[in-house]
C-alpha positions in Angstrom: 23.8 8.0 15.7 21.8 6.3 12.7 19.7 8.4 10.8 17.2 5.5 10.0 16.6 2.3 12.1 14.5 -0.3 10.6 13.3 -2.8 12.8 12.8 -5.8 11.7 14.5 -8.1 8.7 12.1 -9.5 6.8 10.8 -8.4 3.2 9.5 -5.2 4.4 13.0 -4.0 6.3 15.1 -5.4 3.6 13.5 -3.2 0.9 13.6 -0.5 2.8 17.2 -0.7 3.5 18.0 -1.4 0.0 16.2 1.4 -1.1 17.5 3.8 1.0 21.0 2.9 0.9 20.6 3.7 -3.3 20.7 7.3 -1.9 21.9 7.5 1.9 25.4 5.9 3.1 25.1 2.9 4.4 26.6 3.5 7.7 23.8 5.7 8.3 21.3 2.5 8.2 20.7 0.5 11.0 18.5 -2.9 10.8 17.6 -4.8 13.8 16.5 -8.2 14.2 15.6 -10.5 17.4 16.8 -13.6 15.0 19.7 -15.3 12.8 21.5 -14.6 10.1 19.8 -16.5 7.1 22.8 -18.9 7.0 22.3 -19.7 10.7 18.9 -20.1 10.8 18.2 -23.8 11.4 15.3 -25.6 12.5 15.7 -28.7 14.1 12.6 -29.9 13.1 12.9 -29.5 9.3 16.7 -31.3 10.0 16.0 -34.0 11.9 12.1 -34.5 12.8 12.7 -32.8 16.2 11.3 -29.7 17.2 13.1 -28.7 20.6 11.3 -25.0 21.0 14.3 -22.6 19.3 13.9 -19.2 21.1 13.3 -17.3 18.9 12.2 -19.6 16.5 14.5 -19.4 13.5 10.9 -20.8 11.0 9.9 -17.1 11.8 12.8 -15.0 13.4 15.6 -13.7 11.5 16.8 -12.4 8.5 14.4 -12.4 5.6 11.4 -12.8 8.8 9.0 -15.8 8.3 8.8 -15.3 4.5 12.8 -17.2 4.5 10.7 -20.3 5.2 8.0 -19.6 3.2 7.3 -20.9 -0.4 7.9 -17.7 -1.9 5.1 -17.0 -3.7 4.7 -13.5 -5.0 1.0 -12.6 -5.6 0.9 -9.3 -7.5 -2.2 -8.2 -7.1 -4.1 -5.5 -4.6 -6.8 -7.5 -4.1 -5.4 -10.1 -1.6 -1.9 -9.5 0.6 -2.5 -6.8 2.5 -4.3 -2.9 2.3 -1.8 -1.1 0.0 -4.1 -0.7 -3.0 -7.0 1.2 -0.6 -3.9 3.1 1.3 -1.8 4.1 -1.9 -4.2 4.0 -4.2 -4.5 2.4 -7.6 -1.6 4.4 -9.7 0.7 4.6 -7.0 0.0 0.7 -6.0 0.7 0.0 -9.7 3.7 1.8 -10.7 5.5 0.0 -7.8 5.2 -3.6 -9.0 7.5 -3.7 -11.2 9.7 -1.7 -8.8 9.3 -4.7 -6.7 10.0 -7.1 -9.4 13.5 -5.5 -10.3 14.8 -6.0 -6.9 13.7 -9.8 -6.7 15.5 -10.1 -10.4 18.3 -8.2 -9.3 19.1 -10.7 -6.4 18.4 -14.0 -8.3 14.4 -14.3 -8.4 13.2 -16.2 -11.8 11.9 -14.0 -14.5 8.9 -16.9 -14.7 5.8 -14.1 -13.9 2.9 -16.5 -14.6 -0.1 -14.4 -15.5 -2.3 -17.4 -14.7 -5.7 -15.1 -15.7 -4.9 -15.0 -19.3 -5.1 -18.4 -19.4 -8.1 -19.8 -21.2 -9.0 -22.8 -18.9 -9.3 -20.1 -15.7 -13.1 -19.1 -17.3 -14.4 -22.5 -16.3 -12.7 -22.9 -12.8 -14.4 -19.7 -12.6 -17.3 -20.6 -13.2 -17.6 -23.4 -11.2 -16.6 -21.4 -8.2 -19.3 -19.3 -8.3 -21.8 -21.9 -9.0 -20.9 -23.0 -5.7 -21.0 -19.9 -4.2 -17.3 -19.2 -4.1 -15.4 -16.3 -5.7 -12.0 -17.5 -7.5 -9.2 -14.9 -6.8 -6.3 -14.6 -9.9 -3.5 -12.6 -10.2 -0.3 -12.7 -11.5 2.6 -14.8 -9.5 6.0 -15.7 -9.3 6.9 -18.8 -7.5 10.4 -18.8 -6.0 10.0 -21.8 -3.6 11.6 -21.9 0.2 15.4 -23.2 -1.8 15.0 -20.2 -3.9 13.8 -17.6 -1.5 16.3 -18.2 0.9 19.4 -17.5 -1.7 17.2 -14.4 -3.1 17.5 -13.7 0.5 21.1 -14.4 1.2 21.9 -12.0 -1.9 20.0 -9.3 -0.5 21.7 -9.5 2.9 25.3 -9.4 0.5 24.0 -6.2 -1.1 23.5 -4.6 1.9 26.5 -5.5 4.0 28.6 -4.5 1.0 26.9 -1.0 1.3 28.3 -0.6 4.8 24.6 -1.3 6.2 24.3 -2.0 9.9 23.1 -5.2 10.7 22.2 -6.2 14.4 21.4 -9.7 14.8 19.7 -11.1 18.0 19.1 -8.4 19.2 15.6 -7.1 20.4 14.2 -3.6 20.6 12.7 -3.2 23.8 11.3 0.6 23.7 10.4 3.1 20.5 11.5 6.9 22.5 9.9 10.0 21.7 10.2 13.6 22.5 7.1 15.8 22.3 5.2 14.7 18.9 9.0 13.6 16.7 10.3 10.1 17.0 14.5 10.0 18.9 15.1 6.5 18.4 15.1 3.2 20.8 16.0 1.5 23.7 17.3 -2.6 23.1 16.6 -4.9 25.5 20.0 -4.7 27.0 19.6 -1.8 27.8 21.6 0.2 24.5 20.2 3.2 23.5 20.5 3.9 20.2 19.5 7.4 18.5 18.1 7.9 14.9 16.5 10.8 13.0 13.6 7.7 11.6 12.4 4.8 12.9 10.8 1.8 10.9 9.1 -0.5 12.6 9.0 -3.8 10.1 8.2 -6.4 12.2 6.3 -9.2 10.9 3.6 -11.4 12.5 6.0 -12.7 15.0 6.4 -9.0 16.6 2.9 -8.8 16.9 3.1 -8.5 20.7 6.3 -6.2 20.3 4.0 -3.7 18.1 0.7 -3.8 20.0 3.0 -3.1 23.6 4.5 0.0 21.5 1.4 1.3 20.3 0.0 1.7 23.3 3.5 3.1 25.2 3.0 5.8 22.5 -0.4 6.4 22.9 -0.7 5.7 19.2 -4.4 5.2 17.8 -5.5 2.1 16.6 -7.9 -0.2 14.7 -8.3 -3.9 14.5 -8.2 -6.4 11.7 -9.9 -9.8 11.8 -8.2 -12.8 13.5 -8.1 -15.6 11.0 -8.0 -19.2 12.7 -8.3 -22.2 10.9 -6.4 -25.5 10.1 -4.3 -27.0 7.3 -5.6 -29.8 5.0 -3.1 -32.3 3.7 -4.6 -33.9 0.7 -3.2 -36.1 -1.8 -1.5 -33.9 -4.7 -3.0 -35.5 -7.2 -6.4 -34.1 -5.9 -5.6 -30.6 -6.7 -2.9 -31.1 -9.4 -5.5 -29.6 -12.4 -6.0 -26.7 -10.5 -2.7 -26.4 -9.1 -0.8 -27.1 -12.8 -3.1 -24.7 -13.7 -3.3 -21.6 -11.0 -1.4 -22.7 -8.6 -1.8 -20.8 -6.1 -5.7 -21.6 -5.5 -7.6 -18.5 -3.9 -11.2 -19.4 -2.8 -13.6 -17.3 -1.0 -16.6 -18.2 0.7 -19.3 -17.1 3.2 -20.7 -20.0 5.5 -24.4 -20.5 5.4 -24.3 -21.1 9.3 -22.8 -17.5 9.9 -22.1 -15.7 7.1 -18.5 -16.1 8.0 -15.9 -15.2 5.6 -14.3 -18.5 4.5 -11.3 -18.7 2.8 -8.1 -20.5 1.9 -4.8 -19.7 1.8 -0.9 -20.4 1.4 -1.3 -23.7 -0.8 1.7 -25.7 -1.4 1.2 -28.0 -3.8 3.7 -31.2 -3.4 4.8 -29.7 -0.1 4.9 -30.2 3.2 3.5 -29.3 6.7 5.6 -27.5 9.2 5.3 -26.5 12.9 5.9 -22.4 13.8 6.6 -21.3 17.5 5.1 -17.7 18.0 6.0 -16.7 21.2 4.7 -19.2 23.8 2.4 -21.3 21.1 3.1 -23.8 18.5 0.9 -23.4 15.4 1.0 -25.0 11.6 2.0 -24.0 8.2 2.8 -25.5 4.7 6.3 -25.1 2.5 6.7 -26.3 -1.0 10.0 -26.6 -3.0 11.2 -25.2 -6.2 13.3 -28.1 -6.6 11.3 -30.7 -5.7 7.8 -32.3 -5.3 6.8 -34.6 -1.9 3.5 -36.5 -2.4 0.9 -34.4 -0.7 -0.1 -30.9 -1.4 -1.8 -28.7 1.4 -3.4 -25.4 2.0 -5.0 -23.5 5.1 -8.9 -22.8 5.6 -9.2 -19.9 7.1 -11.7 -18.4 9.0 -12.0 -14.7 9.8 -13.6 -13.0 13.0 -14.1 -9.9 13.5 -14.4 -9.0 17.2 -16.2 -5.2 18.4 -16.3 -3.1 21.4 -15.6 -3.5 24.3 -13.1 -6.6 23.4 -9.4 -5.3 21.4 -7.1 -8.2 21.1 -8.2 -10.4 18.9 -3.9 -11.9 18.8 -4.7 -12.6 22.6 -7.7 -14.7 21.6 -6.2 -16.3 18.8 -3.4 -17.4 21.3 -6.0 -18.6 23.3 -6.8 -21.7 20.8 -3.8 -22.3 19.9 -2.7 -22.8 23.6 -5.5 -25.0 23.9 -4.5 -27.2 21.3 -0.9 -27.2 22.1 -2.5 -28.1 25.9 -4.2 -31.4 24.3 -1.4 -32.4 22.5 2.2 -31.0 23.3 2.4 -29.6 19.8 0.2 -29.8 17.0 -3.2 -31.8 16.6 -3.9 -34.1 13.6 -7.1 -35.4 12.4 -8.7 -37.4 9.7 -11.6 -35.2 8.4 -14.0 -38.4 8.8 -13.5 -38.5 12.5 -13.9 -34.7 12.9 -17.5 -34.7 10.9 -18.4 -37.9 12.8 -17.5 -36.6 16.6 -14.7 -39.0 16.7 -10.9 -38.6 18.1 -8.3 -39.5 15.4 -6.2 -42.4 16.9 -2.9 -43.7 15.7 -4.2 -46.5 14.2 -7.1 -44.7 12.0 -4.1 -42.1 11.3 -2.1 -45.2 9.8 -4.1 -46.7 7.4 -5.2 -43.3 5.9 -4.5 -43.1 2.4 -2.9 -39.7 3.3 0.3 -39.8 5.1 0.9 -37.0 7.6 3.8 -35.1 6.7 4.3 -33.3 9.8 5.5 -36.4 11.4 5.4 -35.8 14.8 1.7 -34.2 15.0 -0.6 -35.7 17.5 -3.6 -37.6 16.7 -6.1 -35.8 18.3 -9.8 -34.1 18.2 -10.4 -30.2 16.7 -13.7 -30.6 18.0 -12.4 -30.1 21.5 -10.3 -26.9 20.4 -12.1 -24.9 18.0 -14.8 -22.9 18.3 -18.2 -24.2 17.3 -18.6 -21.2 14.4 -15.1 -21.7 13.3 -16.1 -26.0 12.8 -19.0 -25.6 11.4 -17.5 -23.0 9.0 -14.3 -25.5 7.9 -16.8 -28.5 7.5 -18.9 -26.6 5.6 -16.6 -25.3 3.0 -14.7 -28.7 2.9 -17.7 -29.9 1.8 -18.5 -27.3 -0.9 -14.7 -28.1 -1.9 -15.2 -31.1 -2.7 -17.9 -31.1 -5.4 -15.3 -28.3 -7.0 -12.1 -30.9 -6.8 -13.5 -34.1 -5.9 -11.3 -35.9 -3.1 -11.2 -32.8 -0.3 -13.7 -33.7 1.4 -12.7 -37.8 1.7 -12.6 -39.2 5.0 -9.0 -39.7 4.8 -7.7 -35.9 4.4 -5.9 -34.5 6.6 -6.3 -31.7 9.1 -3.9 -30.3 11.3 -4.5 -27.8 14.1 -4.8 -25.1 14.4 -3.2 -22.2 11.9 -3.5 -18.6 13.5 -2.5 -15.4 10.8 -1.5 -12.3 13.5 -1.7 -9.5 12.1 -4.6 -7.7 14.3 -3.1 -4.8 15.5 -3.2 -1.7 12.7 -2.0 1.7 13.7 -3.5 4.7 12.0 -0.9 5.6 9.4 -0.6 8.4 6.4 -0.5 7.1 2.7 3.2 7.1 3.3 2.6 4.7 6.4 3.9 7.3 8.8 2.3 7.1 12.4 1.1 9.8 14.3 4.3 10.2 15.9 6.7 12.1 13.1 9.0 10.0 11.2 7.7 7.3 13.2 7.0 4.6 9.8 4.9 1.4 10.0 5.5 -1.4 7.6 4.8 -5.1 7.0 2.4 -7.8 8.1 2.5 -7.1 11.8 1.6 -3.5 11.4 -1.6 -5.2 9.9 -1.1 -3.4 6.5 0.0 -6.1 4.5 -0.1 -9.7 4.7 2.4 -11.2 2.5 5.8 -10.9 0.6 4.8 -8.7 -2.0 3.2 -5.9 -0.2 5.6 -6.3 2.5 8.3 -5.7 0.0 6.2 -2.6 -1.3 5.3 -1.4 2.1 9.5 -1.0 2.4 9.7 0.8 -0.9 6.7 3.3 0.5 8.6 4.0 3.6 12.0 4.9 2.2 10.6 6.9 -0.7 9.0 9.2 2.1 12.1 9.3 4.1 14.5 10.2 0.9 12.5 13.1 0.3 13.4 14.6 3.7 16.5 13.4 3.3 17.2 14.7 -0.3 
């Protein structure tokens, strides 16, 4: 028997087993996860231009979770990320970054924290956002880059397999078991049964499904967050490069004229790359950049979020939905010239070609968004294209690049204590597909959180 299962490697079961195993013998630590180890995970796609649908998909499965092929940015800040700073509250929020920070320096993160709102030239990008009617999000970050992350990652995985942790790869948790109101443990989907005194469910965004089917199994209550759908823009790095030498990590926010739709975008990569993800049964997009080198084209998501109300609950279902269609009309993922989408027309190869902007997800599809995305969501991405443009001129050129569509799931948030414990004792919810956090950084808190609450009953 384990006293604590944590389910789910990425950052938010990691720092939760590294925490507790400070304190707790590591046999008694149990981590399970559906995917590789980090040295097996391989994607076919990023090693030789073929995607041949990897079940799971080792972009988003297995250890270190979907942040292993991330770009590893860590945005320390409350005010994008996730819901930590309302749920812990200020103090609490900030004496755990630099908590945070020790275990990514311990493991081989670079001490490079660049506070990029102390820099003087910020004011007038500031500025210029919000003469446009955008708000310009800063915060301190540290950029690791996918190379990096992954050995930050690998080092991890060392300290805790020296400290006798458990480690169950590829293996899948079927059921969460309960006894009256106190959680027993869980049931795999070969049928093990394995018994712990705490359970932590850490799944990311790809165990979206897995959370919202245990939810309900446990008659746990439940809000929603917004679905965010949207596409990725490819654009020429030189476009962005005095913002990006600058911040970086660009966040813009924006409400549409047309619907007062929150606008926004997100994960930018400058001189990176677009990649495919498989989620389940859909194929959607997302952007890598390198710490070690620097490709030609830098690109970002536009995001657009939805909230849905009564009587409708599944806003992952409906985000599926579009990204089904688009995988429908293209086997994959769609690619379009942003000219053609504002003028009604379907990219072709040809128009594709002699774009100054050359895709780097080279087996997209040219294609039309206009027959996948909601009207709302278009008229939302056009129009903030547009107000992008006069802010770095060359966004909004005929010639960038859009590539559809990009889905964030992380809809599904069960009611949890300022320790994130459910209503089911010593039942823990952590990480982005809990819905309570939406990056590494407050992923990697979220752990912390959760095995400072169980050490106390422990201790």
């Amino acid at each position: 028997m384990s006293k604590v299962i944590i389910i789910g490697a990425g950052p938010a079961g990691i720092f939760c087993g590294l925490r507790l195993s400070e304190v707790i013998p590591g046999e008694d630590i149990t981590i399970i996860e559906k995917g590789k180890p980090i040295d097996q995970r391989r994607c076919p796609l990023l090693l030789n231009g073929k995607c041949i649908n990897c079940e799971p998909c080792s972009m988003i499965s297995g250890w270190g979770g979907a942040g292993a092929y991330s770009d590893g940015k860590l945005n320390i800040t409350g005010e994008i990320g996730g819901f930590l700073h309302d749920i812990l509250g200020e103090y609490r929020f900030e004496s755990l970054v630099p908590e945070v920070l020790k275990y990514f320096y311990d493991h081989g993160a670079p001490q490079n924290l660049d506070n990029v709102a102390e820099k003087p030239e910020v004011d007038e990008w500031r500025r210029r956002a919000r003469l446009l009617g955008m708000k310009l999000i800063t915060f301190p970050i540290i950029h690791l880059g996918t190379d990096k992350t992954k050995e930050v990652l690998a080092n991890m995985y060392g300290t805790l397999r020296d400290r006798g942790v458990k480690i169950l790869f590829n293996t899948e948790v079927q059921d969460i078991l309960r006894e009256a109101d106190r959680v027993t443990g869980v049931r795999t989907s070969n049928g093990q049964l394995l018994e712990a005194d705490y359970v932590v469910v850490a799944v990311g965004r790809s165990g979206a499904d897995d959370l919202t089917r245990w939810v309900k199994s446990l008659g746990l209550h439940f809000g929603t967050n917004p679905v965010d759908l949207g596409v990725r823009v490819e654009v020429p790095a030189e476009v962005l490069l005095p913002m990006t030498d600058v911040l970086y990590e660009v966040k813009l926010e924006y409400y549409s004229r047309a619907f007062e739709d929150k606008v926004r975008t997100f994960c930018m990569n400058p001189g990176g790359e677009v990649v495919k993800e498989h989620l389940d049964d859909v194929i959607t997009v997302n952007g890598h950049s390198y710490k070690e080198k620097f490709l030609p084209n830098t690109n970002f998501a536009v995001l657009v979020s939805t909230y849905f109300t009564e009587p409708f609950k599944d806003p992952v279902a409906y985000g599926k939905h579009v990204a089904k269609l688009a995988n429908l009309l293209s086997d994959g993922i769609i690619v379009q010239r942003f000219g053609d989408l504002v003028s009604g027309h379907r990219s072709t190869p040809e128009r594709i070609k002699r774009s100054i902007v050359k895709p780097s997800l080279k087996d997209s599809i040219p294609g039309d968004l206009n027959a996948v995305l909601p009207r709302r969501h278009l008229e939302s991405i056009i129009e903030f294209l547009q107000v992008l443009d006069h802010f770095a001129p060359g966004i909004g050129s005929r010639d960038t690049l859009l590539y559809g569509v990009e889905v964030k799931f992380y809809s599904m948030r069960p009611e949890v204590s300022n320790v994130l414990e459910s209503e089911v004792s010593n039942l823990f919810m952590a990480g982005d597909g809990a819905g309570i956090t939406r990056g590494l950084f407050q992923a990697a808190m979220a752990g912390l959180v959760v095995a400072d609450a169980i050490k106390e009953r422990c201790m």
